[in-house]
N, C-alpha and C positions, 0 to 999 in steps of 0.2 A: 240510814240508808242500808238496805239490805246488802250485806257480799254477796260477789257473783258465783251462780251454782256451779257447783264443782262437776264437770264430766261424767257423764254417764256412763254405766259400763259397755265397756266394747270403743268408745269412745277414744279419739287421741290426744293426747295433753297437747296443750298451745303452745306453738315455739315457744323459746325465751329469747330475748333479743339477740343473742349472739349467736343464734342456730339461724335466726331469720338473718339478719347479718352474713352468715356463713352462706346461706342459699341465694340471697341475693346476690352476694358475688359471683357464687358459681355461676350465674346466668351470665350477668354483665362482664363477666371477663372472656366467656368461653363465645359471645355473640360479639365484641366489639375488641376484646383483647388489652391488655394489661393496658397499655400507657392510651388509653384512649376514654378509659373505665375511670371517674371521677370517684374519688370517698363519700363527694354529696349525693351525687346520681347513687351508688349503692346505700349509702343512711336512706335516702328516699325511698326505695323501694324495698329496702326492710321496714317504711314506717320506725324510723328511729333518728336518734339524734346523734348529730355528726361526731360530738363528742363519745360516743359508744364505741366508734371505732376505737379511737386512742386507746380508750377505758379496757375494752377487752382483747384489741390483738397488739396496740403499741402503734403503728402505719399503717399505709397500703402496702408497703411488700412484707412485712408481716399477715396483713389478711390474705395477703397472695400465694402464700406459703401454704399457709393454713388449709387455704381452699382444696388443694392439692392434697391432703392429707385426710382433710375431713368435706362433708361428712359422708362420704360414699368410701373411700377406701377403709380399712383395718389395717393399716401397714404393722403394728405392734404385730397380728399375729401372722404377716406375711415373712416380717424377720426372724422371729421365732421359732417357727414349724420346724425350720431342719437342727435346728442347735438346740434342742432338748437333750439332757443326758441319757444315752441309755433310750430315745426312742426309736422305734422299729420304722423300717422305711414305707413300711402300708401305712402307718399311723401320719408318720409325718406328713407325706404327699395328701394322706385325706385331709387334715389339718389347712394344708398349704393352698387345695384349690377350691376346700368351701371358700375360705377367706379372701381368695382371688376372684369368686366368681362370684359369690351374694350378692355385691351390687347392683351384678346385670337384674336381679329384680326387681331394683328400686324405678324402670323404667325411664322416666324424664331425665333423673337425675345423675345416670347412666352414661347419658345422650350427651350429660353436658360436660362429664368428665372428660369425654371422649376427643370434645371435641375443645377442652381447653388444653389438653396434652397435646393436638395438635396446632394450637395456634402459638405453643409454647414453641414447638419444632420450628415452625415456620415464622415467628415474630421471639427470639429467647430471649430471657432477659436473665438466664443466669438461673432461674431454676433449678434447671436439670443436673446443673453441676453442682450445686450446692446438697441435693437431696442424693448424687452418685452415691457414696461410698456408702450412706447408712441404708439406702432404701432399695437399692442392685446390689453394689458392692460383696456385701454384708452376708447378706441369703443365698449369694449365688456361691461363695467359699466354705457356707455353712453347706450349702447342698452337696457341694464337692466332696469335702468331708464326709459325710454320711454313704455317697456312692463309694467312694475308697473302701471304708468298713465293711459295710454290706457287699462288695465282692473280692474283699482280700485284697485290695490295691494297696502297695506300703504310698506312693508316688503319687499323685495324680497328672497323669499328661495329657495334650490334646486330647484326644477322644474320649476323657473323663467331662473334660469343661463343654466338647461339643452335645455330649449326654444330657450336661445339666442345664445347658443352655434352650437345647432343647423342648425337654421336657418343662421348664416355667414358661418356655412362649408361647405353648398350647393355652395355656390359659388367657394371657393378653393377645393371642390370633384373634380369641373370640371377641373380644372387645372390639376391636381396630373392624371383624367382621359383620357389627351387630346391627348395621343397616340392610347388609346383604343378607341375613339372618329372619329380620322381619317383613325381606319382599319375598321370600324363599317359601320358609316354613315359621310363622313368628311365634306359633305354637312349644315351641324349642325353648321359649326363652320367654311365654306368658305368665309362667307363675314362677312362684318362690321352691314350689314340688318340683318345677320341670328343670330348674338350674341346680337344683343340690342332685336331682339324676346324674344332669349332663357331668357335676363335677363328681362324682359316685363313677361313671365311667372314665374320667379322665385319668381316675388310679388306677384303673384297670390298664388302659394303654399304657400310662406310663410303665406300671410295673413288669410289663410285656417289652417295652422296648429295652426296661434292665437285663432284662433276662437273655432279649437276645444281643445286647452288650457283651454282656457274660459269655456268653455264647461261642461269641466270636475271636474273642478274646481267649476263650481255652481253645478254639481250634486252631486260632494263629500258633498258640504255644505247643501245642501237640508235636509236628512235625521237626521240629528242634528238639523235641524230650526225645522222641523214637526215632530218630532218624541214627541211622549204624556207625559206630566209632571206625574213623578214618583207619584204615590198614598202616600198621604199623611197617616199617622197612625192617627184611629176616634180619637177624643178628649175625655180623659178619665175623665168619670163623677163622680163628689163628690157622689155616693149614699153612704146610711147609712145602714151598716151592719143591717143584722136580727137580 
């Protein structure tokens, strides 16, 4: 028996069972939501066998996990962007929102992140708290950091965190917006060119809303530098009564 011919070029390699695995879930979780989503309805629908779960992710809330992580997001390089040693803050932010925003090209797959993060909000099973500290936590003290350096902050206070918090929700606005996005202009967000723009501009704002950070921040302090040393009271002199 002949093997079967190998892909042609230009061609996509065929899942391997744990990618289809991984895609069937993502369907089945984000249309019917975790505790409703059977391991056999997802083996079925990856065409695979129920034993492959175990095999490759351990349970269902191990694939549940997973799902969340793969295969649409890059979270390795979502954490990593600002906590490089030594990188510059254009570098890291361009870093930070290709890797936040390439999956909005992946389309369907996009659709379905979107809407298993919100049946997580609305049905949780503990998720979100288990993923806090490595997957928010994590990146957003790395950010902090990096804004500190980059404008001379020894501290960072409120209006460091509200900066930073800031500046990563542009990125997930645009997800949470991606329905209003394609009754809008879906041109925004049809190719893989038009999302590495959109995140090519996003450094742009960002690094504009640093600056008038900065900004503000040296005019708050101004008026404390110049502002005129209080009058001292004259020196009272020994005279000698009449």
């Amino acid at each position: 028996m002949a093997p079967p011919a190998s892909p042609g070029p230009g061609a996509e390699e065929p899942a391997s069972p744990r990618q289809r695995l991984l895609l069937a879930a993502l369907r089945l979780f984000s249309e019917q939501g975790y505790a409703k989503t059977s391991i056999r309805a997802i083996a079925a629908a990856a065409q695979a066998n129920v034993a492959a779960v175990s095999y490759y992710f351990g349970d269902k809330a191990s694939l549940y996990s997973a799902v969340f992580t793969e295969p649409t997001w890059d979270h390795a390089s979502l954490r990593s962007a600002f906590a490089q040693p030594g990188i510059t803050m254009e570098e890291a932010l361009r870093r930070y929102f290709h890797a936040a925003l390439a999956p909005l090209a992946h389309g369907e797959l996009a659709r379905q992140s979107v809407r298993l993060h919100i049946r997580e909000m609305l049905e949780p099973t503990g998720q979100w708290e288990r993923a806090l500290d490595q997957d928010v936590r994590q990146p957003h003290d790395a950010l902090v950091r990096l804004l500190c350096r980059h404008m001379g902050i020894a501290t960072a206070d409120l209006a460091v965190h509200r900066l930073a918090l800031t500046l990563s929700s542009m990125a997930f606005q645009l997800w949470g917006h991606r329905d209003d996005i394609d009754a809008l202009k879906p041109e925004l967000l049809a190719t893989a060119e038009a999302v590495e723009l959109w995140a090519d501009r996003m450094v742009d704002y960002a690094l504009a809303m640093i600056a008038a950070e900065k900004a503000w921040r040296q005019a708050a302090a101004a008026p404390a530098a110049q502002a005129p040393a209080a009058p001292r009271s004259p020196a009272r002199r020994n005279t000698p009564k009449p």
